[in-house]
C-alpha positions in Angstrom: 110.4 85.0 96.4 108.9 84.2 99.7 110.3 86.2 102.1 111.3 90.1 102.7 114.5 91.3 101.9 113.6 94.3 104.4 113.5 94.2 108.3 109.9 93.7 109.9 109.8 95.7 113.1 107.3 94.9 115.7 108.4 96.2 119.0 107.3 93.8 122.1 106.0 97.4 123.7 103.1 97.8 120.9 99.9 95.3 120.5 100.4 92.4 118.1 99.9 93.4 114.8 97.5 91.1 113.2 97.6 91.4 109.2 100.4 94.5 108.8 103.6 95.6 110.6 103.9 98.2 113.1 107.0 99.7 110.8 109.4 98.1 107.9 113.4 99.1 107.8 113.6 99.2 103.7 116.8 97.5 102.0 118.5 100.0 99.7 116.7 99.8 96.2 114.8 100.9 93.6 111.4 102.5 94.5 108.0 102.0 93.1 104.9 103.4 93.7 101.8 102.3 92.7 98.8 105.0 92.2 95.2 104.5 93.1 94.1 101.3 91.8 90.1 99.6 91.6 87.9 97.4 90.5 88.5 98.3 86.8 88.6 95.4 85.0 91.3 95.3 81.5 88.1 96.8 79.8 87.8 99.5 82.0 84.5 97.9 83.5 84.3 98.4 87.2 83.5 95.1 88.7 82.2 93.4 91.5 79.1 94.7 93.8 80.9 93.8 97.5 83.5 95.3 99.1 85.2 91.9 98.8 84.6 91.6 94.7 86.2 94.6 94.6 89.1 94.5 96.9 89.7 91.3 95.4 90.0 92.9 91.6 91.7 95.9 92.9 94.5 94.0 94.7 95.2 91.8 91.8 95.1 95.1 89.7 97.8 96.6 92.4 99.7 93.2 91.8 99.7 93.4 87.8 100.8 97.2 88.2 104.0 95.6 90.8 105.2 92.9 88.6 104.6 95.4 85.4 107.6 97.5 87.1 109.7 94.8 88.0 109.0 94.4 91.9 107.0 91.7 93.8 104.5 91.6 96.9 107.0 90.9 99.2 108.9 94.1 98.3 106.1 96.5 99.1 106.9 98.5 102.3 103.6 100.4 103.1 100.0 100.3 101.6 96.7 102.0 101.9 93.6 100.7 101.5 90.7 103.4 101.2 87.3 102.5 101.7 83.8 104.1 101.6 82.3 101.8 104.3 84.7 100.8 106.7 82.0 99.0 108.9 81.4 96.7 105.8 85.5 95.9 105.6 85.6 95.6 109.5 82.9 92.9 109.3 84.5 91.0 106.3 88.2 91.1 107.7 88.7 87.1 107.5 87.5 86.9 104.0 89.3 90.0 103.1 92.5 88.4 105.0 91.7 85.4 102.6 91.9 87.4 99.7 95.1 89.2 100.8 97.0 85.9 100.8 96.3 85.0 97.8 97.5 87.8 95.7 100.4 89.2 98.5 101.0 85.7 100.1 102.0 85.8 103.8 103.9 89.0 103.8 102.2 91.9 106.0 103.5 95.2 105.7 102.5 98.4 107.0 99.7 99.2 105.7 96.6 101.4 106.7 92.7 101.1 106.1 91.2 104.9 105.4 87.7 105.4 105.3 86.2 108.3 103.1 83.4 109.7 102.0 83.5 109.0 98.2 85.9 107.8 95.4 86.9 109.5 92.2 85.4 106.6 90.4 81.4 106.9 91.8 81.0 103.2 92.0 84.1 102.2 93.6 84.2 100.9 97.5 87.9 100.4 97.6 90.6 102.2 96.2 94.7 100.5 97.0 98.0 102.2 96.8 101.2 101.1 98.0 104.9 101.5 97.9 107.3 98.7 97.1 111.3 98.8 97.1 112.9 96.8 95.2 116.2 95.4 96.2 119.8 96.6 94.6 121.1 93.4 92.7 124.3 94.1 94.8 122.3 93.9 98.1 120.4 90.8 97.5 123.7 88.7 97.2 123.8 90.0 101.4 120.6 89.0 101.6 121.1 85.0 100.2 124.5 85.0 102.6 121.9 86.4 105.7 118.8 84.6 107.6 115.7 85.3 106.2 113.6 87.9 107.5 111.0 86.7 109.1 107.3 87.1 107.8 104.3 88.3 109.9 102.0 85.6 110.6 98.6 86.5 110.7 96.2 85.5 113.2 92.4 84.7 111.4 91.1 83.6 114.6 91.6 87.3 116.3 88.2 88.5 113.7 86.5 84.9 113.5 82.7 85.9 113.6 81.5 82.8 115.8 78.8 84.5 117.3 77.1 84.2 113.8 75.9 88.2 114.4 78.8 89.7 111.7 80.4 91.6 114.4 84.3 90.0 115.2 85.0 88.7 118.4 87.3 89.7 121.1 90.1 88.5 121.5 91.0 87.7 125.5 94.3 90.0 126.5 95.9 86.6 128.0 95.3 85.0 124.4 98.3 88.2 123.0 101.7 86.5 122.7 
């Protein structure tokens, strides 16, 4: 599946969202909430020393725990992403981005970055929930007769570090669409 079957809203009024949604209207469905997931490996070994090892682990973790209760990525419709060093995240956005697409594909929804003191697990720098819908079988018949909803593009070049310093550039308010 490579698109939504719920509506992204992103009211002209707001600033572009770049990687999530400003809201999500949720088709009717079944829901499906995935707790707290890490870096913990299968074994139960936490991996990965970097924020981005283990976002990357966590994320695919979050994924497994989806697919395990029947939904994809492109049914979640909002996600958290706790941190203990959201400085460290800010400055790895277009890597992080990177890793987004490649478990979640193109599909941004809202979702919110939470930074915090500590984790239950002492080693852990991320920590992911989300919530997913997924679709009534009666209402996804609608949804093959409708036009796709359109997915959230997201813009890499808004947190490009050019300057080579690991802080992200601005982005010029004429460059907004």
């Amino acid at each position: 599946m490579d698109r939504t079957p719920h509506e992204i809203i992103n009211p002209l009024t707001l600033s572009d969202p770049v990687g999530y949604s400003h809201a999500l209207v949720v088709t009717p469905g079944r829901a499906v909430y995935v707790g707290g997931q890490n870096a913990r490996r299968s074994d139960g070994v936490l991996t990965g020393d970097s924020v981005v090892q283990q976002f990357d682990q966590a994320l695919a973790n979050m994924v497994e725990a989806l697919r395990a209760a029947g939904a994809e990525p492109v049914h979640v419709v909002s996600m958290r992403v706790y941190t203990t060093s959201v400085s460290v995240y800010r400055v790895n956005l277009k890597t992080l981005g990177s890793v987004y697409r490649r478990h979640m594909g193109r599909y941004y929804p809202p979702m919110s970055v939470v930074g915090v003191t500590e984790l239950l697990e002492p080693a852990a720098l991320v920590e992911l929930e989300c919530a997913a819908v997924v679709p009534d079988v009666r209402d996804s018949a609608e949804l093959e007769e409708g036009a796709p909803r359109e997915l959230v593009e997201e813009v890499d070049e808004a947190f490009a570090d050019a300057s080579g310093t690991g802080e992200p550039e601005e982005v010029p308010e004429q460059s907004r669409a």
